[in-house]
C-alpha positions as CSV (number, residue, x, y, z in Angstrom):
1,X,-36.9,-117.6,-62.3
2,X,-38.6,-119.7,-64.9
3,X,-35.8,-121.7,-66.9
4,X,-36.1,-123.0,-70.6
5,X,-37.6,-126.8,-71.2
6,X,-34.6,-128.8,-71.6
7,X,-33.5,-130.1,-74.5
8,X,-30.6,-132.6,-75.5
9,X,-29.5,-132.3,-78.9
10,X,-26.5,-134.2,-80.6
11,X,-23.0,-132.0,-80.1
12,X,-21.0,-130.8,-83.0
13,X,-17.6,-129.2,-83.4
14,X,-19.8,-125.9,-83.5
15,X,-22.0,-126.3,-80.8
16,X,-18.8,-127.3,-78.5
17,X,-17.5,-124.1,-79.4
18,X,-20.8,-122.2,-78.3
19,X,-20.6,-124.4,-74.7
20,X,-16.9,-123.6,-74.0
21,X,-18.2,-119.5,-74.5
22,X,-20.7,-120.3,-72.1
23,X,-18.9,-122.2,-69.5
24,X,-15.6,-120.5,-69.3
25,X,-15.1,-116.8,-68.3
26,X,-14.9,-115.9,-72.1
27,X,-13.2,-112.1,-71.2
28,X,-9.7,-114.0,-69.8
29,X,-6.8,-113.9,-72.3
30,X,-6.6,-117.8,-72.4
31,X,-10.1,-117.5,-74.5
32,X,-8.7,-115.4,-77.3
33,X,-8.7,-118.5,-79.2
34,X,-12.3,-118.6,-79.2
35,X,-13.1,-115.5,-81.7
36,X,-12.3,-115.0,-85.2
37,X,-10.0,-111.7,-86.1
38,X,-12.4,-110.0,-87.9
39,X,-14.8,-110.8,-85.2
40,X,-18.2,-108.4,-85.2
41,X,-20.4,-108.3,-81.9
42,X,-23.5,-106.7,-81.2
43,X,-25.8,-105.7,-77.9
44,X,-29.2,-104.9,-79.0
45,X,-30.1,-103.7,-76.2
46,X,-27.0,-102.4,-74.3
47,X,-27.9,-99.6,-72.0
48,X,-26.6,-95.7,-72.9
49,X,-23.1,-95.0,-72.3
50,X,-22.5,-98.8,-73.7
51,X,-21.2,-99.7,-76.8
52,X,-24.3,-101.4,-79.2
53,X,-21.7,-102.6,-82.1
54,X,-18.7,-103.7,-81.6
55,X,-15.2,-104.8,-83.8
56,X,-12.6,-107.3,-82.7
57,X,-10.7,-104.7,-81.2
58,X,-13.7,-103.0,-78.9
59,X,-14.7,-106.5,-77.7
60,X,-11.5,-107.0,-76.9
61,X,-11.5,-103.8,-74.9
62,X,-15.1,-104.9,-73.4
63,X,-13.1,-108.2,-72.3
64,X,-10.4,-106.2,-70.9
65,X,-13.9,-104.5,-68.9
66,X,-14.5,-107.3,-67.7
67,X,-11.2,-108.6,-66.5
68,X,-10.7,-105.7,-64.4
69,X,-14.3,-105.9,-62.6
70,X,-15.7,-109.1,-62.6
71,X,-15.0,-110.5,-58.8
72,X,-17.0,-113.8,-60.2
73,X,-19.8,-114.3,-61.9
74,X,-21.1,-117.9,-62.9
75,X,-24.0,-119.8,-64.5
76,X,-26.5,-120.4,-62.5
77,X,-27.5,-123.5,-64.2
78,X,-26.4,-125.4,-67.8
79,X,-26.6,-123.4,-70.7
80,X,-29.5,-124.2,-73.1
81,X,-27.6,-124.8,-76.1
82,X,-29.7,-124.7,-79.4
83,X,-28.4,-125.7,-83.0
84,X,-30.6,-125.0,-86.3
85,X,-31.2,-126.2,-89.8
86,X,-27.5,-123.8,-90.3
87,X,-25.3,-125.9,-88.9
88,X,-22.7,-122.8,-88.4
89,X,-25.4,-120.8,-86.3
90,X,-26.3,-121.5,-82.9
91,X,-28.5,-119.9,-79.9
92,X,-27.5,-120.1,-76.6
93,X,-29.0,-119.1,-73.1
94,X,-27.3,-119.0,-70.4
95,X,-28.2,-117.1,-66.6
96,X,-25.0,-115.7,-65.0
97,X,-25.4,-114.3,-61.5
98,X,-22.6,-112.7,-59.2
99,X,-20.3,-109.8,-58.1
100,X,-18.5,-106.9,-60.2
101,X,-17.2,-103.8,-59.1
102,X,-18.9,-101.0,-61.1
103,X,-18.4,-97.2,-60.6
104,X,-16.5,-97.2,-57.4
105,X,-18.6,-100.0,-55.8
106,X,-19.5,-103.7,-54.9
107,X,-22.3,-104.9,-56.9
108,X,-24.5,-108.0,-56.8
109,X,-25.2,-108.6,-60.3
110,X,-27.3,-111.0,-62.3
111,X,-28.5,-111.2,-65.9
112,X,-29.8,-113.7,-68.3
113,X,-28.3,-113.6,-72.1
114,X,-30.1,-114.9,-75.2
115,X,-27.0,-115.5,-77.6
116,X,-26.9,-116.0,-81.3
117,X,-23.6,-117.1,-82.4
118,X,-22.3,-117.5,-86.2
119,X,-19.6,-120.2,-86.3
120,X,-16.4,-119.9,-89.4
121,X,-13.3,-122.3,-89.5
122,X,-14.1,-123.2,-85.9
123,X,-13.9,-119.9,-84.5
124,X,-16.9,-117.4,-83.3
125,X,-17.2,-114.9,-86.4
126,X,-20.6,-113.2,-85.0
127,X,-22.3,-112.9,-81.8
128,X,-25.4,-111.1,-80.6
129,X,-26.8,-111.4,-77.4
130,X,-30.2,-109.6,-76.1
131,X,-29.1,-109.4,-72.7
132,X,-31.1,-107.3,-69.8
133,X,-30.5,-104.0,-69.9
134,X,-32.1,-103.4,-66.4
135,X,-29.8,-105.3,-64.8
136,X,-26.8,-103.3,-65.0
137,X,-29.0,-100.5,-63.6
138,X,-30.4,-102.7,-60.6
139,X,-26.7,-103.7,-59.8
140,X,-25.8,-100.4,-59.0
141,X,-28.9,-99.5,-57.4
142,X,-30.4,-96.8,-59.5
143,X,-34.1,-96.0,-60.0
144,X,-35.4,-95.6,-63.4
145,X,-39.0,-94.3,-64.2
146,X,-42.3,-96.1,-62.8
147,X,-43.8,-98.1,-65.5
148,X,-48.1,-98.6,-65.0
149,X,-49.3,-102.2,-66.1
150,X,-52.9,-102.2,-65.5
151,X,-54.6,-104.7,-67.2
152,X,-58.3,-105.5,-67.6
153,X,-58.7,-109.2,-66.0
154,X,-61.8,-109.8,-68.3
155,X,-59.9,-111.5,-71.0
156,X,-60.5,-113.9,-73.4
157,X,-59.2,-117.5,-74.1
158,X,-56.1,-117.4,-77.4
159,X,-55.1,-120.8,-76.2
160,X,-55.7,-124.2,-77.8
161,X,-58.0,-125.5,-76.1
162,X,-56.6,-128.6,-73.6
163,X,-56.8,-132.0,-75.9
164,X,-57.8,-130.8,-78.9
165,X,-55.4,-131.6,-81.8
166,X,-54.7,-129.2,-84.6
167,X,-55.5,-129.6,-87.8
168,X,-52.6,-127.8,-89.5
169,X,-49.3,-129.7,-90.5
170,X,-46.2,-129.2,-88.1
171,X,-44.6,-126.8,-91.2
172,X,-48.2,-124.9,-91.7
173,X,-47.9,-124.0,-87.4
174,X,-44.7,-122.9,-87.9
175,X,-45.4,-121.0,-90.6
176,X,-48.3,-119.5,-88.9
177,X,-46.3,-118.9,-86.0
178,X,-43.3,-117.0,-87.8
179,X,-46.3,-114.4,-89.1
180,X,-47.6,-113.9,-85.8
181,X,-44.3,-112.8,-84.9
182,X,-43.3,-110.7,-87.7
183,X,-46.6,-108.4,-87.4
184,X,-48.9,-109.7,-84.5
185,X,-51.5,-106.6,-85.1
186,X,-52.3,-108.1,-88.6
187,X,-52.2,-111.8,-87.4
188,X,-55.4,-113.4,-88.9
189,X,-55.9,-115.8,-85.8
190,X,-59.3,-117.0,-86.7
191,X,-57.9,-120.9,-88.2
192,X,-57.3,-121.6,-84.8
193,X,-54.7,-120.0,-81.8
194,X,-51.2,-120.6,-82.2
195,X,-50.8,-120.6,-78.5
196,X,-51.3,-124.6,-76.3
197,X,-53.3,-124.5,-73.6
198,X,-50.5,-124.8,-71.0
199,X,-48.5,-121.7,-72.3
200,X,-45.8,-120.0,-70.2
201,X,-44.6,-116.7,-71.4
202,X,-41.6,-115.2,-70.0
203,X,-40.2,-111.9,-70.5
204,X,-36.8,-111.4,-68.7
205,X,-36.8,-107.8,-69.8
206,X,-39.8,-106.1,-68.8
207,X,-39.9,-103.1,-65.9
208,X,-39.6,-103.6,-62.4
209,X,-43.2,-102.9,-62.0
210,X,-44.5,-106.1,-64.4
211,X,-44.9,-110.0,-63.9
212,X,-42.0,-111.6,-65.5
213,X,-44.0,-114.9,-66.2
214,X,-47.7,-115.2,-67.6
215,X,-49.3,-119.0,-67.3
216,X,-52.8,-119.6,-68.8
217,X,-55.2,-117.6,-68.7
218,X,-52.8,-114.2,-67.3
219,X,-51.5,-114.7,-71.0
220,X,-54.4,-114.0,-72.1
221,X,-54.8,-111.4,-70.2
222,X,-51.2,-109.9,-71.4
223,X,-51.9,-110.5,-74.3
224,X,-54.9,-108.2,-74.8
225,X,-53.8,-106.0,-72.5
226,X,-50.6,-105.7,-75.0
227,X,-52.8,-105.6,-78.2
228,X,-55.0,-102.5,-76.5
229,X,-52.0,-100.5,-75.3
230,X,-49.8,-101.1,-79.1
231,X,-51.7,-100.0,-82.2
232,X,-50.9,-98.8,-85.6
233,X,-47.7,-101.0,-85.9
234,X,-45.3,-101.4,-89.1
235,X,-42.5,-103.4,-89.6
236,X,-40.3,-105.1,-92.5
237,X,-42.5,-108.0,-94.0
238,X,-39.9,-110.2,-93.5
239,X,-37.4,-111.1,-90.5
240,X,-34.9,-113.8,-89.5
241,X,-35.6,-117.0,-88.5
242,X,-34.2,-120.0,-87.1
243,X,-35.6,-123.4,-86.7
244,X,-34.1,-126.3,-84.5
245,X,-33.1,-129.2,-86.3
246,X,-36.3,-131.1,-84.4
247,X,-38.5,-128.4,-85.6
248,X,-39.0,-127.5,-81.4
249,X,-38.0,-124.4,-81.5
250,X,-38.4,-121.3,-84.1
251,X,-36.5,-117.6,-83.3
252,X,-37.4,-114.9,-84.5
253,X,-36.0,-111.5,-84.6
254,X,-38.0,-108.3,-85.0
255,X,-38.1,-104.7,-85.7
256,X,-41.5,-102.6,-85.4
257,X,-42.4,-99.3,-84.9
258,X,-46.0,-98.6,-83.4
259,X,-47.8,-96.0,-81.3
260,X,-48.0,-97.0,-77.6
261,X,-51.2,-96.3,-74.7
262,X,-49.9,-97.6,-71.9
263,X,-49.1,-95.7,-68.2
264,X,-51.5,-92.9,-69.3
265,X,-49.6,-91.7,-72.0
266,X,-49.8,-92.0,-75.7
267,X,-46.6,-92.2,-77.4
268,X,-43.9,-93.4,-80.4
269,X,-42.3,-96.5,-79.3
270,X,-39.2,-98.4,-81.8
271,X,-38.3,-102.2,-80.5
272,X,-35.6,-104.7,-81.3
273,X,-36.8,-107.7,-80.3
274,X,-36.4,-112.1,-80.1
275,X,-39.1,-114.5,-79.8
276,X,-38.1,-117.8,-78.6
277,X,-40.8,-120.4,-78.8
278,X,-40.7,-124.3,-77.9
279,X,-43.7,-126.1,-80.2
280,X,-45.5,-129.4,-78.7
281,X,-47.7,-130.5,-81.1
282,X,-47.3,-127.6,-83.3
283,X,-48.5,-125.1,-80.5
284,X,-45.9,-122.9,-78.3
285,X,-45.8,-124.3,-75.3
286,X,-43.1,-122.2,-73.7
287,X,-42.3,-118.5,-75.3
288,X,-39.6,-115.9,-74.0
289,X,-39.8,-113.0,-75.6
290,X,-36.6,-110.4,-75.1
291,X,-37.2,-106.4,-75.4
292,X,-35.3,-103.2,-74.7
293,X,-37.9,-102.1,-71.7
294,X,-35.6,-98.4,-71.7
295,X,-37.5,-98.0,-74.6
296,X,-40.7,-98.3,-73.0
297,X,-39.4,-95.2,-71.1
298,X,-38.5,-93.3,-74.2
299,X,-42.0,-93.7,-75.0
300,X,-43.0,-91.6,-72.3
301,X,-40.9,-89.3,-72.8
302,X,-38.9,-90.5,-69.7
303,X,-35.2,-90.2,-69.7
304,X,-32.8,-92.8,-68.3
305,X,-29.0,-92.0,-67.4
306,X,-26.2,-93.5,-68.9
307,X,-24.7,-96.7,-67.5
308,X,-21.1,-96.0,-66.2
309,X,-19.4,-98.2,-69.1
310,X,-15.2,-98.4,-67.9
311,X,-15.5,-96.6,-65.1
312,X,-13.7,-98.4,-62.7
């Protein structure tokens, strides 16, 4: 498990708020308090059989869930807590690990949640979090579809190279950085890479049958794998994004549709996705990048079932 550089920014009334979610067991009635009436939720990536969007009163009933099987479950180390240049929206991630009972049975459960929260009147008025889908399906044991990553090792360097300083202003890197992520295929990358030489990439989400962390050069070798397996990709021309008041970290979020080559099949493939990226010297130094990987099923034409959501 590869955590998130740390960071220490000054607290405010809103980013208190976002640490006492994160701390506390949020689903207990003493939390009410917490979320705004008119309160809208959503899981990007919640598994079939779960709820995607959610009202005040479902959340509530996804608490209520919660109440009734969580036997504990705790952070496994300090939330990263992460303000921007809107002072009433904050990121949060936070790795929770421990025991529900889920369909009839003891579970070992562990997940790590990306969080966006919107802050009104001191109360949470919108939260999203890309949380693993996988992970309620490895907590009850069930096997999903074999996934093929085969990459060619012959690949070249997109890093910075070590000690060379970039020309670009920090704005013009971020700005280069936010087009990457909005369509990657048509990135022009030939000013210079985007990527420092001491890169980690870490994808939380991806099958069971993939590295979770790249370093160096297996970026680059991820990398083209990634841009030889995805072609013909579309997407809105512009996305949200979120800057850190330090300028250290940019999120993005990201819809695209493209046709996919990977595991010997050639297929549609739809993703919802968040970028998180940490810039030193204008370059991302550390990236996490959160997908739905049932979608990389559904591109094979491979069928999942349906988590059993309230079955307890």
């Amino acid at each position: 498990m590869v955590f998130l550089p740390k960071v220490d920014y000054p607290s405010t009334p809103q980013t208190e708020l976002v640490r006492r979610f994160c701390t506390n067991h949020f689903w207990e009635e003493r939390w009410d308090e917490l979320f705004a009436p008119d309160l809208v939720v959503d899981f990007p990536h919640a598994p079939p059989g779960m709820l995607q969007h959610l009202d005040r009163f479902e959340f509530d009933a996804f608490r209520f869930w919660l109440r009734n099987t969580v036997r504990e479950l705790e952070n496994v180390t300090e939330p990263t807590i992460i303000p921007t240049t809107d002072e009433n929206v904050v990121w949060a991630v936070r790795f929770t690990k421990g025991r529900v009972y889920w369909a009839l049975r003891e579970c070992d459960y562990a997940n790590e949640h990306a969080v966006m929260f919107r802050i009104r009147d001191g109360r949470i008025v919108y939260m999203k979090d890309y949380f693993n889908p996988l992970a309620f399906y490895r907590a009850l044991n069930i096997e999903l579809p074999a996934f093929r990553y085969d990459p060619d090792p012959d690949a070249e360097n997109t890093r910075m190279p070590e000690g060379v300083p970039s020309k670009l202003t920090v704005e013009q890197n971020a700005r280069r950085v936010y087009d990457n992520f909005v369509n990657p295929i048509n990135f022009d990358s030939a000013l210079e890479p985007i990527y420092a030489s001491d890169i980690v990439m870490v994808c939380p989400n991806v099958p069971y049958s993939m590295p979770e962390t790249y370093r160096g050069a297996d970026f680059d070798i991820e990398n083209k794998w990634m841009f030889e397996m995805c072609v013909d990709m579309v997407g809105p021309e512009t996305t949200p994004s979120y800057l850190s008041p330090d300028g250290k970290w940019l999120l993005v979020e990201a819809n695209c549709y493209l046709r996919t080559l990977w595991s010997g099949h050639e297929g549609h493939y739809t993703q919802r996705e968040l970028y998180m990226a940490y810039l030193v010297d204008g370059k991302i130094s550390h990236f996490r990048v959160y997908f739905n990987s049932l979608n990389k099923f559904s591109s094979m034409n491979q069928s999942v079932p349906s988590f059993p959501y309230f079955n307890f």
